[in-house]
C-alpha positions in Angstrom: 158.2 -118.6 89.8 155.5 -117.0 87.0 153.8 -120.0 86.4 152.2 -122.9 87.6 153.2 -125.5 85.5 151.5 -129.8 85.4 153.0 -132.7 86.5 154.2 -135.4 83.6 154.1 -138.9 85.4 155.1 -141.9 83.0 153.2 -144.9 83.2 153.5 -148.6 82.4 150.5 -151.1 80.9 150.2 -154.6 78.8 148.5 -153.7 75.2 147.2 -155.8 72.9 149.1 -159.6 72.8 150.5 -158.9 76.0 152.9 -156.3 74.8 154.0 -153.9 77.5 154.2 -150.3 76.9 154.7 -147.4 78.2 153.2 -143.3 77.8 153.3 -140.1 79.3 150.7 -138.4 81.3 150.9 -134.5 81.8 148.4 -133.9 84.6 145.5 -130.8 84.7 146.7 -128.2 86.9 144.7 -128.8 90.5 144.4 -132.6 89.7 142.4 -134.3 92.5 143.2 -137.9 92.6 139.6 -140.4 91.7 138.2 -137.5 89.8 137.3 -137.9 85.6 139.2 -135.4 83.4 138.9 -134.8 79.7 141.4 -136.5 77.7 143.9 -136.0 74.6 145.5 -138.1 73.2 148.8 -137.0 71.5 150.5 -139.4 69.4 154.4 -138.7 68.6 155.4 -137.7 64.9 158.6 -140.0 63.4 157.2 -142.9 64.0 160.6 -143.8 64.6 160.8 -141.9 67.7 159.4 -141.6 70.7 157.3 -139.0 73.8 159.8 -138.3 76.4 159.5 -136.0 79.6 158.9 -132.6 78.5 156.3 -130.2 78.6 157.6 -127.1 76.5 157.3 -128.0 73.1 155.0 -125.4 71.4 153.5 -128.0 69.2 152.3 -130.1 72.3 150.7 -126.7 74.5 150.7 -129.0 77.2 150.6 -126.4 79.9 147.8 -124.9 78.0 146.0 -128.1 78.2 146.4 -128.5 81.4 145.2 -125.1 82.8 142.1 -125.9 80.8 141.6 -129.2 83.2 142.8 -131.9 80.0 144.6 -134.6 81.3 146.6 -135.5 78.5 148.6 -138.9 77.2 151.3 -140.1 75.0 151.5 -143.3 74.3 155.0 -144.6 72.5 153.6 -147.1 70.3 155.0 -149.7 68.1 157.4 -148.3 65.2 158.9 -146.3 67.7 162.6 -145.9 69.1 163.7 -146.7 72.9 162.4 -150.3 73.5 164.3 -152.4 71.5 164.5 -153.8 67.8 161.4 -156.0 67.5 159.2 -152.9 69.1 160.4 -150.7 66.3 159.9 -153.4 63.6 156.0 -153.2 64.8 155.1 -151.3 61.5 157.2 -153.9 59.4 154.9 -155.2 56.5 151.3 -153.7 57.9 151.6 -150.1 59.0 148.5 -149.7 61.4 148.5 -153.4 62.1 149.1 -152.7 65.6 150.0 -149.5 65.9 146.5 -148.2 66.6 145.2 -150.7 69.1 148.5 -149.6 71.4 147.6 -146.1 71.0 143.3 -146.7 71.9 144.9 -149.4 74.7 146.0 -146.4 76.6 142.5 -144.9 76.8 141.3 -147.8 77.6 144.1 -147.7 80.7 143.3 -144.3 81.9 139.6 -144.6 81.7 140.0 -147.8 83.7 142.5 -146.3 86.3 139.4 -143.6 86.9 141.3 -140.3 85.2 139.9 -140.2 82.0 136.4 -139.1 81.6 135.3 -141.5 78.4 132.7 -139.2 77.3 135.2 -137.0 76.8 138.3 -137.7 74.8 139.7 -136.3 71.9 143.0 -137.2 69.5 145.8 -135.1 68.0 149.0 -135.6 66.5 152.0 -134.1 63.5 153.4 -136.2 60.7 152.9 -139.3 61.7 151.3 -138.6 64.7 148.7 -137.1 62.1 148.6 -140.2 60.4 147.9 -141.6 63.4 145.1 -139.8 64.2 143.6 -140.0 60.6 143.6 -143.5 61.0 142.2 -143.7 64.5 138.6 -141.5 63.5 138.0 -144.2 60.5 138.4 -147.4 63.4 136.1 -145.8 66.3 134.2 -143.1 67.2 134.6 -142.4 70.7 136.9 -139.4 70.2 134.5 -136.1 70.4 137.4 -133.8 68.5 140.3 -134.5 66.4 143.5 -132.7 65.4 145.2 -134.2 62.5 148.6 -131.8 61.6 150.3 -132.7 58.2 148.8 -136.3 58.2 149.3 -138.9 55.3 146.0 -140.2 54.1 146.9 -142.0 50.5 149.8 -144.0 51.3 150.4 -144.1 47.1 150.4 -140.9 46.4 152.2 -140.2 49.6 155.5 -142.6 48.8 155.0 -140.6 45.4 154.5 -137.3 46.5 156.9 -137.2 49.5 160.5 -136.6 49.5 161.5 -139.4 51.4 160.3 -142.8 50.6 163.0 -145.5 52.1 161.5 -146.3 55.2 158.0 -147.2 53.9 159.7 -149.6 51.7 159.7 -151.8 55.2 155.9 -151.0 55.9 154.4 -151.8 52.4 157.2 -154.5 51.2 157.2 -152.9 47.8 156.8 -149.7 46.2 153.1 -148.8 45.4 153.7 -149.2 41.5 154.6 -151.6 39.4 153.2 -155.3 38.8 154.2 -157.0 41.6 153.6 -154.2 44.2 152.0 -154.6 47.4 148.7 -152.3 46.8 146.6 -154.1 49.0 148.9 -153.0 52.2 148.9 -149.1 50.8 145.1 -149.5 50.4 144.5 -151.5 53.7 146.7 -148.9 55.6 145.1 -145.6 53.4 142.5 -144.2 56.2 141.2 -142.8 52.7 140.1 -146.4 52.0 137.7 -146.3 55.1 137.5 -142.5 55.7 132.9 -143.2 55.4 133.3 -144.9 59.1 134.6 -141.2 60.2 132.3 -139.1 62.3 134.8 -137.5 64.9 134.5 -133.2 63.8 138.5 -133.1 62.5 140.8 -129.9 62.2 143.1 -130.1 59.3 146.3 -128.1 59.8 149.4 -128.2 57.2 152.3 -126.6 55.4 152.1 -124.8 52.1 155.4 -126.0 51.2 155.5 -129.0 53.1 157.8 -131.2 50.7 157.8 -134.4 53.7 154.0 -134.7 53.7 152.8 -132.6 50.6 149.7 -130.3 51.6 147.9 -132.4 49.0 147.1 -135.2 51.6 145.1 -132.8 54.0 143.0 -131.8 51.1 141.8 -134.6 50.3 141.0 -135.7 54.0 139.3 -132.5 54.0 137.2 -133.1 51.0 136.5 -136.6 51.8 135.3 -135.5 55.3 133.3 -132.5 54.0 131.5 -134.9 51.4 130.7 -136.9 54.0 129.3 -134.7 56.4 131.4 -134.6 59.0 132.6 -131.0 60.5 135.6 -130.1 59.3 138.3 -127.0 58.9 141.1 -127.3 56.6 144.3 -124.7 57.2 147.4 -124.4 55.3 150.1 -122.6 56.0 151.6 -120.3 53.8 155.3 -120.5 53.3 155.3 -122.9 55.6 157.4 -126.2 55.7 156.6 -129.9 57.3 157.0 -127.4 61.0 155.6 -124.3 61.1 158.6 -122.0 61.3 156.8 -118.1 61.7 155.9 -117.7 65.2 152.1 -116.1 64.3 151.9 -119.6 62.4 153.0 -121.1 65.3 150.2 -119.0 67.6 147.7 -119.4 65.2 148.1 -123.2 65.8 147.7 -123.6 69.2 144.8 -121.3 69.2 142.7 -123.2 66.4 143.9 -126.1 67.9 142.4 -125.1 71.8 139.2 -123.7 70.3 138.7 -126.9 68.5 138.9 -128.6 71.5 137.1 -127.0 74.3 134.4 -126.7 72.0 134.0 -130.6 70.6 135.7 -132.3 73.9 134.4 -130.1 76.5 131.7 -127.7 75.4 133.3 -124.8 77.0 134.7 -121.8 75.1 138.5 -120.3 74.6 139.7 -116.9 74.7 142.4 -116.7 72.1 146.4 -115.4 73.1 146.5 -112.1 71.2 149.9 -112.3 69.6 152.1 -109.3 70.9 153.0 -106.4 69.1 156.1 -106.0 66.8 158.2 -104.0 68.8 157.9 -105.7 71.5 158.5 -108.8 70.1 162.0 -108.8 69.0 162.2 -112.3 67.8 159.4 -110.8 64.8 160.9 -107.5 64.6 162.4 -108.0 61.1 159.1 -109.8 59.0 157.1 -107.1 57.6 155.1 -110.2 56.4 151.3 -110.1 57.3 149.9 -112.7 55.9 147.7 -115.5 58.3 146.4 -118.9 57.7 143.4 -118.3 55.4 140.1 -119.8 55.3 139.4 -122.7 54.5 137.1 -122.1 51.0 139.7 -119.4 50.0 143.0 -122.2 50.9 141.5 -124.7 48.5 140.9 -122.1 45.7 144.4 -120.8 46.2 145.1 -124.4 46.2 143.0 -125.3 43.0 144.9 -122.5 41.2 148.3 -123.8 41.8 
């Protein structure tokens, strides 16, 4: 009764070799059918999952989006869950192999089904919807903004550095190390390994303490893009996990993540949601803790200095 809230509307397509798949749209509030809207593209964490009708995960702001007039899609992409065994072998032995090209297919579809402007498009995802999004600014550069939240960049140092390694024994064949181990699939799959064919601006957001995809990863991503040129802010979390937990972590992130966007994608600017005060936010009554993401210069030298 408060709030106006957008439609989701799932919707059906053949990507590349023919392979049918499927994504979610979340309309902009007032949507008026044969009218362009700005884009995002979200891309699902897991991979072995997959987008599914709802429009409340904080994470995903998609009611924020869409009072800001982004259309916005998910695309379930090969890797993931719901569409049968082969579909979630598509990763098997090549990573980004595919993965990629069902994800940009889906632009493709909504810029050809007259809703997506394609002059104005931008990318985001977690885990390895990050990864996702890493790869996608080193393989075209039609996205105006990116978003790329705890994303794997160094697929080596990642099945080191990570505390869970079994399931990218399937995507690489072999562990990274060793004298018969697969390195040209963890280099081929690195965005890292083509990171000087990225121009797309890219926000960096990450856990402290993320142990999944260590905070390591979106350094260097950030470092790389920084030498290169390319406009760029790195945030790490502080206490966080692979999720932000602390709900002003939590606020932060959709606000860095909005301004980002209206002002790459769209040009316009964003008022950021003031977070509310102590008492009269029971669910924060008990942290005393005041500590925000820092900057980025003062991250990396908190960073440098273990």
């Amino acid at each position: 009764k408060r709030f106006q809230l957008p439609r989701q509307e799932a919707i059906r397509w053949a990507g590349p070799e023919g392979q049918a798949l499927e994504g979610l749209i979340t309309y902009p509030l007032g949507y008026t059918p044969g009218r362009r809207y700005p884009l995002i593209v979200q891309s699902h964490g897991g991979p072995r999952s997959a987008d599914q009708f709802n429009i409340f995960s904080y994470g995903r702001f998609l009611p924020l989006l869409a009072s800001h007039g982004f259309v916005t899609l998910s695309v379930n992409y090969r890797g993931g869950t719901g569409y049968g065994d082969a579909f979630l072998q598509g990763m098997n032995g090549d990573y980004f192999r595919i993965a990629g090209r069902d994800v940009l297919s889906g632009v493709d579809e909504l810029v050809k089904r007259g809703i997506a402007d394609p002059a104005k498009t931008g990318a985001m995802g977690w885990s390895a919807g990050g990864h996702m999004t890493a790869r996608l600014i080193t393989v075209t550069d039609r996205f105006k903004a990116a978003i790329v939240g705890a994303g794997a960049v160094d697929w080596t140092s990642m099945y080191l550095g990570s505390d869970t390694r079994w399931q990218r024994k399937e995507w690489f064949l072999t562990p990274p190390y060793g004298s018969q181990a697969r390195r040209d699939l963890y280099l081929r799959n690195s965005p890292l390994a083509s990171i000087d064919a990225a121009k797309t601006p890219t926000l960096i957001l990450a856990g402290a303490e993320d142990r999944r995809v260590p905070p390591a990863q979106s350094v260097m991503l950030f470092r790389a893009l920084k030498d290169l040129g390319v406009p760029t802010e790195l945030y790490l979390a502080p206490r966080e996990p692979h999720n932000f937990k602390e709900l002003r972590h939590q606020l932060f992130q959709v606000n860095t993540s909005m301004r980002w966007l209206t002002t790459y994608v769209t040009g316009t600017s964003y008022v950021a949601a003031m977070a509310p005060n102590a008492a009269d936010d029971p669910a924060d009554a008990d942290d005393d803790s005041t500590e925000d993401p820092a900057e980025p210069e003062d991250v990396l030298e908190a960073w440098e200095q273990g």
